[in-house]
C-alpha positions as CSV (number, residue, x, y, z in Angstrom):
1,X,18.0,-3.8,4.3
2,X,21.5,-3.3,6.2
3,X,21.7,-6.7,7.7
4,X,18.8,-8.3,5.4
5,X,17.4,-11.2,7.9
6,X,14.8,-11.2,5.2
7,X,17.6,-12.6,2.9
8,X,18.9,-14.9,5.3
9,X,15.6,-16.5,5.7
10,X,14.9,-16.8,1.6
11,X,18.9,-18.8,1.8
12,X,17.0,-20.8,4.5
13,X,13.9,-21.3,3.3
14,X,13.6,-23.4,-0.2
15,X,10.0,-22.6,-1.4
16,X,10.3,-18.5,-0.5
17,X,11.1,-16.2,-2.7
18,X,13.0,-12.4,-1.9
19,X,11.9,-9.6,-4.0
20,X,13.3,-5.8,-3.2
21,X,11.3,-2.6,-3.8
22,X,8.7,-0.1,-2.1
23,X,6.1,0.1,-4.9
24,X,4.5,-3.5,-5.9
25,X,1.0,-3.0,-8.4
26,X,0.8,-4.4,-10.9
27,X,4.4,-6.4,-11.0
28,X,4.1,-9.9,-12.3
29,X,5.6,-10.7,-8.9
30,X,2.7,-10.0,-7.0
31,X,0.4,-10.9,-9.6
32,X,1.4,-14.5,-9.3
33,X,1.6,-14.1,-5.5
34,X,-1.8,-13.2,-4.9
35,X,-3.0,-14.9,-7.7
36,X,-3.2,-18.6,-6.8
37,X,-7.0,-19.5,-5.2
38,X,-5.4,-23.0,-3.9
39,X,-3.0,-20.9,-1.4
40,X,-4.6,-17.8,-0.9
41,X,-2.2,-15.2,0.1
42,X,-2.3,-13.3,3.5
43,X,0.1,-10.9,5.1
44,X,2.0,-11.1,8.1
45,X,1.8,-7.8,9.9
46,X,0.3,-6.9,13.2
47,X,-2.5,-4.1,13.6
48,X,-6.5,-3.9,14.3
49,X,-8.1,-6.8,12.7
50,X,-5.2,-9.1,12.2
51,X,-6.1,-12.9,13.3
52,X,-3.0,-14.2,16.1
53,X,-1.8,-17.1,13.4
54,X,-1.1,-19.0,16.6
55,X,-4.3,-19.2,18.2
56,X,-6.1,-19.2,14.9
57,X,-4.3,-20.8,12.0
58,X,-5.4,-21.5,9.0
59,X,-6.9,-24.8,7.9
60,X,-5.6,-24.6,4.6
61,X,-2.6,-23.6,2.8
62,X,-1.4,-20.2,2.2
63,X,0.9,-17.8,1.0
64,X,2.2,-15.7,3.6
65,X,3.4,-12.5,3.0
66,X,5.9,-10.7,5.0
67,X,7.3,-7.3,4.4
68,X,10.8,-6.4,6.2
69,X,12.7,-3.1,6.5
70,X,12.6,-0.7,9.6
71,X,8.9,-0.2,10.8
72,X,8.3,2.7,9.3
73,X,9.6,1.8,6.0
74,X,7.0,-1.5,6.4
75,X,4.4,0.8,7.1
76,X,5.2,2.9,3.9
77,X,5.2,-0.5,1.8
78,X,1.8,-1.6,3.3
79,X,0.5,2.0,2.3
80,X,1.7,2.2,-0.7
81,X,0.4,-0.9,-2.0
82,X,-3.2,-2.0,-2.1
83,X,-3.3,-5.3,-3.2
84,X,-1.2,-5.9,0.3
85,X,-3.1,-3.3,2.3
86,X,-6.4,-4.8,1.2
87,X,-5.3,-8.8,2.4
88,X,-6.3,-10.7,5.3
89,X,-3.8,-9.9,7.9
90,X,-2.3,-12.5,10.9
91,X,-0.2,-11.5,13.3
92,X,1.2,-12.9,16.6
93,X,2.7,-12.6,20.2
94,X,6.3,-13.9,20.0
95,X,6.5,-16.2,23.2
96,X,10.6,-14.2,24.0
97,X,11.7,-11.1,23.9
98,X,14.0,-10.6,20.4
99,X,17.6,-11.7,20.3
100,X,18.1,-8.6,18.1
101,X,20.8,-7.3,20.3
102,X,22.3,-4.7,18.3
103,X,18.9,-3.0,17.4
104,X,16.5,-1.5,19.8
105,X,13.1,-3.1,18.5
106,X,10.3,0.0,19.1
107,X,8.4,-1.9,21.4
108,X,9.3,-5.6,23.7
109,X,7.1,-7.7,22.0
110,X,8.6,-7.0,18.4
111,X,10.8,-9.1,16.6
112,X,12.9,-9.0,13.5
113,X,12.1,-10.6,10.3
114,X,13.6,-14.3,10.6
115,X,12.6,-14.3,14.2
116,X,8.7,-14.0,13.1
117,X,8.9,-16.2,10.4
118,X,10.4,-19.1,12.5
119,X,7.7,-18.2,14.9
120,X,4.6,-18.0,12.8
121,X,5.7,-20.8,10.1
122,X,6.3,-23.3,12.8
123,X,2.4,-22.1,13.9
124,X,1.4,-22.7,10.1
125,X,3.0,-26.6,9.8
126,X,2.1,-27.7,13.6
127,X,5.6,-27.7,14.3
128,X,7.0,-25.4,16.8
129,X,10.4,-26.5,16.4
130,X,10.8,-27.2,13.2
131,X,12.2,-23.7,11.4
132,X,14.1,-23.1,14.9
133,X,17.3,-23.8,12.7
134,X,16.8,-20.7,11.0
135,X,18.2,-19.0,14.1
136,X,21.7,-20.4,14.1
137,X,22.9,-17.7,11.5
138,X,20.9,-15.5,12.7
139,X,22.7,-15.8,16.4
140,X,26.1,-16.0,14.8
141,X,25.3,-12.9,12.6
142,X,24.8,-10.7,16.1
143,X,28.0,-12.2,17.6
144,X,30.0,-11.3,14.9
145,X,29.0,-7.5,14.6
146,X,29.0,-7.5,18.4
147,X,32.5,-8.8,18.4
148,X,33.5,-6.1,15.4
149,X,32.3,-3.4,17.8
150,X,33.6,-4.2,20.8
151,X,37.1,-4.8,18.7
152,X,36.9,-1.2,17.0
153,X,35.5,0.7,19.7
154,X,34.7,3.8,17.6
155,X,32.7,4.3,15.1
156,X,33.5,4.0,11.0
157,X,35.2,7.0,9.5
158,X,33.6,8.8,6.3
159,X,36.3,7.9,4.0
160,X,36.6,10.8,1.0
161,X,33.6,13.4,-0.1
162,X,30.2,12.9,0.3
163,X,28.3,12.2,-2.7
164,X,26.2,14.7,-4.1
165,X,22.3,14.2,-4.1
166,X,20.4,13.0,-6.9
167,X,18.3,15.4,-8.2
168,X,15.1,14.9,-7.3
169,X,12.1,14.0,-10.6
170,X,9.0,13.2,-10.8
171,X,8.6,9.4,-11.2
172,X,9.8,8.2,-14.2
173,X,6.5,6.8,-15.8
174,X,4.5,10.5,-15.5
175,X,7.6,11.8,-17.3
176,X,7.3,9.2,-19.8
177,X,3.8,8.4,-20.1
178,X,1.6,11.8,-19.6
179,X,-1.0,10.0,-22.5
180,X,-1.6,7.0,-20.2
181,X,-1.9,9.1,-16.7
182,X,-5.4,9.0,-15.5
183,X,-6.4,11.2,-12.4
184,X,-8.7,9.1,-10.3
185,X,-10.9,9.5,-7.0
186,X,-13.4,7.3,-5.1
187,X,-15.6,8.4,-2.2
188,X,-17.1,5.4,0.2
189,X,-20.1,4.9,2.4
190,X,-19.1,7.0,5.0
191,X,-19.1,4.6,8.3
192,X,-16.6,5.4,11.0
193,X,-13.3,3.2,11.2
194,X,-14.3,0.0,13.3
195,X,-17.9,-0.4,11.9
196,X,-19.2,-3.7,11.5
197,X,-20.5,-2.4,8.4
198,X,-17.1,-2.3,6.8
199,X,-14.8,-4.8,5.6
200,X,-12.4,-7.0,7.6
201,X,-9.9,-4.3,6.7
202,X,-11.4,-1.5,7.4
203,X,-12.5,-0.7,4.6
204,X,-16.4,0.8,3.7
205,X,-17.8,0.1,0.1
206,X,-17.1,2.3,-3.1
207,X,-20.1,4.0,-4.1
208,X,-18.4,7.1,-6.7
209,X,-15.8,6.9,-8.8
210,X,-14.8,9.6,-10.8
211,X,-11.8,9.1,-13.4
212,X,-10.0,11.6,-15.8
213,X,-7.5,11.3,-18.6
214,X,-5.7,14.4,-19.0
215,X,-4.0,13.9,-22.4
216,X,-8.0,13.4,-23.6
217,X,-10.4,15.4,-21.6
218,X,-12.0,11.5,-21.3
219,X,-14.1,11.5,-18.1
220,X,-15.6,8.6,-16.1
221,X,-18.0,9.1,-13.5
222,X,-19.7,6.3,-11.8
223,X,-22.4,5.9,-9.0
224,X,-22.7,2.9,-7.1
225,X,-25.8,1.1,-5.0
226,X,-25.0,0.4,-1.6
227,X,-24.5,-3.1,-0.8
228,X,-24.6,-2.7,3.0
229,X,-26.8,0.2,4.8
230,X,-26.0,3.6,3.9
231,X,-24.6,5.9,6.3
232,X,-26.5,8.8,7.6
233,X,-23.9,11.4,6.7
234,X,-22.9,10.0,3.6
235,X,-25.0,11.9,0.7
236,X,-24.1,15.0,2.1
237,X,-20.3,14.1,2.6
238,X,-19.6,12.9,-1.0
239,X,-22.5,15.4,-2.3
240,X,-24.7,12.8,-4.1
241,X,-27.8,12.7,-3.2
242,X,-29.4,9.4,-1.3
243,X,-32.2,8.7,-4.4
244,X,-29.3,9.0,-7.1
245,X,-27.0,6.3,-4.8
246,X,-30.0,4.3,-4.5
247,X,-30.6,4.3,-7.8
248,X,-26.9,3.5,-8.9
249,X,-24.7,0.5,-10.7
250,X,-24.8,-2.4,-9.1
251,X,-21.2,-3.7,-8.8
252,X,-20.6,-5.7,-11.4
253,X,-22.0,-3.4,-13.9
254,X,-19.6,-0.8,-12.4
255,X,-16.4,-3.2,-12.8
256,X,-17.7,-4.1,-17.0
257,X,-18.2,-0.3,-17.3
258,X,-14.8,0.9,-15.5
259,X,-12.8,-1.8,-17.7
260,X,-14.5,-0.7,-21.4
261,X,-12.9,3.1,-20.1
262,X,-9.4,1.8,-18.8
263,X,-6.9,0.6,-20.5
264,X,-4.3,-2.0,-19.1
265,X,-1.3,0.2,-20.3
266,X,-3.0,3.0,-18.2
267,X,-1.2,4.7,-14.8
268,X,-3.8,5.8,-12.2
269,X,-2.8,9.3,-10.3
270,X,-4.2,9.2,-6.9
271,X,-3.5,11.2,-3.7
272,X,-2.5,9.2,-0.8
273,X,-3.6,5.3,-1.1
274,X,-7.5,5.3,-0.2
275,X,-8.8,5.5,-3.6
276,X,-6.9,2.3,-5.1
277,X,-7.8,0.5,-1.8
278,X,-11.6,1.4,-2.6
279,X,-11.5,0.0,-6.2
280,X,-8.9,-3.1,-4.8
281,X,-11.8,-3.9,-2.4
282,X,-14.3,-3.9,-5.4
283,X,-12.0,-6.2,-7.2
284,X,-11.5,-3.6,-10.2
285,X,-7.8,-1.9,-9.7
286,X,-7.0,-5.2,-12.4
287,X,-2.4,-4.8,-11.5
288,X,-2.9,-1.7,-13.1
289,X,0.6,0.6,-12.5
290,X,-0.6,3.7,-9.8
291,X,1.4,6.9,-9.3
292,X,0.8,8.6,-5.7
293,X,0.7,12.3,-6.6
294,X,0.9,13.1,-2.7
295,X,4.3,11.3,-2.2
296,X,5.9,12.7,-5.5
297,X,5.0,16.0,-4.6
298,X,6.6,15.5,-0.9
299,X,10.0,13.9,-2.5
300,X,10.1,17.1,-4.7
301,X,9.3,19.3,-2.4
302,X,10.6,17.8,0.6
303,X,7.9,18.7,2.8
304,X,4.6,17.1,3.4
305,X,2.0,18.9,0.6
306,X,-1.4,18.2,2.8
307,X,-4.6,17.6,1.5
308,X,-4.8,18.1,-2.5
309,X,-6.8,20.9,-2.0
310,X,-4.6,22.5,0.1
311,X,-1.3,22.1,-2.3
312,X,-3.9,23.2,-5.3
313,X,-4.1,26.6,-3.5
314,X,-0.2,26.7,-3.1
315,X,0.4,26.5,-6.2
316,X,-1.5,29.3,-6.7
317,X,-3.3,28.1,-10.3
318,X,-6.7,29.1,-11.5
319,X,-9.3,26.8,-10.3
320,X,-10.2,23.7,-12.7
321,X,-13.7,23.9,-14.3
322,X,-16.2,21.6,-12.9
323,X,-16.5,18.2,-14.6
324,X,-19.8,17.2,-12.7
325,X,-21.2,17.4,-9.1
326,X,-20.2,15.9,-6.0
327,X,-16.8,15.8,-3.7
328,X,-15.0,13.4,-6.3
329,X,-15.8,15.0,-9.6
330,X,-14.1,18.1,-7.8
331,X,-10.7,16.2,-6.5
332,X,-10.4,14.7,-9.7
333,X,-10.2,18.0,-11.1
334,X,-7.7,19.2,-8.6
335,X,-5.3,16.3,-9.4
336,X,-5.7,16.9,-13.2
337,X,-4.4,20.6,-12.7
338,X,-1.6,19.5,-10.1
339,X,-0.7,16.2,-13.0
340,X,-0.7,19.3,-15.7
341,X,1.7,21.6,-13.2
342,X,4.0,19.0,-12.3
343,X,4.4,17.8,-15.6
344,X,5.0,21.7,-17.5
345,X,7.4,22.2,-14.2
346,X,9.7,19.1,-15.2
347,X,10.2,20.2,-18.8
């Protein structure tokens, strides 16, 4: 946050609050942010499925939340976390082009942070003009560092050495906490993206989940009945077969038997974000702390690691005995065995 127009807005803006970091689950921040029913929380951030908050506003209040940073880095946030990833989305067409004249927005019609919130907030309280003030600093703030270059003419000079790089770790909590880690894995009914049979975010239902606690040996395995038609191709992708699904946990029993396994102190290991958005969508990820084995491997490694089962043959280990059947049994096993190299590699 160079310039911070996020932070400009929080000075402006009374009844918002400004909190910095990429990773989110679990915080009491979000917690209390998502967790009021009277203001139910949505995000601002365009895609497929968001509602344009200016056609369609909400008829009740809400709270809205809005990620800044670069739009990559907003991306990463969304990703990262699934209680945001899994929210009802609005978006909107900004009715100007940005006044962000020392930044190249990647396309016309986007904006920066305290231009969309004076835009979609005057949408929200019927008031087009009211949160135009928020603007004035904004304007000035562009002047000034327009002014300052035009002044210098040259770029700033790297004044002394550079700082060496941090080494890079593992995240602090796997180093700290290898009893609470717990390798985890969901497969979903297996519609294709845009299916009216999915959720408004995309999302198709959890129907196995498949759980591991290194430290223990514990396992949890789970199926679940499908509360929407099955998919053709789904038995044979997440190799159950269509009687056992049928047969399976209806989704409440699921959530009471997932919470007697878990523990609240307990840090799910996942690769890449899909899993926790499955069990966010079945309302039973419960602000536990997560740990994304895929991006800890690529900050270590500096290079993207692929799919687990392609950085499991990398490493070159013996392949992990088979807990029970199906595709999620077998990634679960894979991530145990990465967890158990990463973890003998740090000490």
């Amino acid at each position: 946050m160079a310039i911070g127009t996020a932070r400009m807005a929080s000075l402006c803006l009374p009844n918002s609050e400004l909190h910095v970091a990429v990773r989110w689950e679990g915080s009491p921040a979000m917690i209390r942010a998502l967790g009021d029913p009277t203001r139910p929380a949505a995000l601002l951030y365009p895609g497929e499925g968001a509602i344009d908050v200016m056609a369609e506003p909400p008829s009740t209040p809400i709270t809205l939340v809005v990620v800044d940073g670069t739009w990559n880095q907003a991306k990463k946030l969304v990703r990262s976390n699934p209680s945001l990833a899994a929210l009802p989305r609005y978006s909107f067409v900004p009715p100007a082009p940005s006044e962000y004249r020392i930044r190249r927005e990647p396309r016309e019609d986007y904006v920066s942070t305290i231009e969309a919130l004076v835009h979609v907030l005057g949408a929200l309280e019927g008031d087009a003009q009211r949160f135009a003030p928020l603007l004035i600093p904004f304007r000035a703030m562009i002047d000034t560092q327009i002014d300052h270059i035009e002044r210098i003419g040259r770029p700033r000079l790297r004044v002394g050495p550079r700082a060496p790089r941090p080494q890079r770790q593992l995240p602090e909590v796997m180093r700290s906490r290898p009893a609470d880690l717990v390798c985890v894995f969901g497969d979903a009914n297996c519609w294709p993206h845009g299916s009216a049979h999915r959720s408004a975010s995309d999302l198709a239902e959890l129907l196995r989940w498949v759980a591991l606690r290194p430290a223990t040996g514990e396992l949890f395995e789970a199926v679940l009945a499908p509360r929407t038609p099955l998919a053709p191709a789904t038995p044979t992708q997440i190799g159950v077969s269509e009687q056992a699904l049928r047969a399976g946990l209806s989704l409440p029993d699921f959530v009471a038997q997932w919470e007697r396994f878990v523990r609240p102190e307990d840090v799910l290991c996942v690769w890449g974000e899909h899993s926790l958005r499955l069990l966010a969508d079945a309302g039973a990820l419960g602000g536990r702390m997560a740990v994304d084995l895929r991006q800890a491997v690529a900050t270590l490694e500096s290079r993207r690691p692929g799919a687990v089962e392609q950085y499991h043959a990398r490493l070159g280990i013996a392949a992990p005995s088979e807990l029970a059947p199906g595709r999620a049994a077998r990634r679960v096993a894979l991530l145990a065995a990465v967890v158990e190299q990463l973890l003998s590699r740090a000490h």
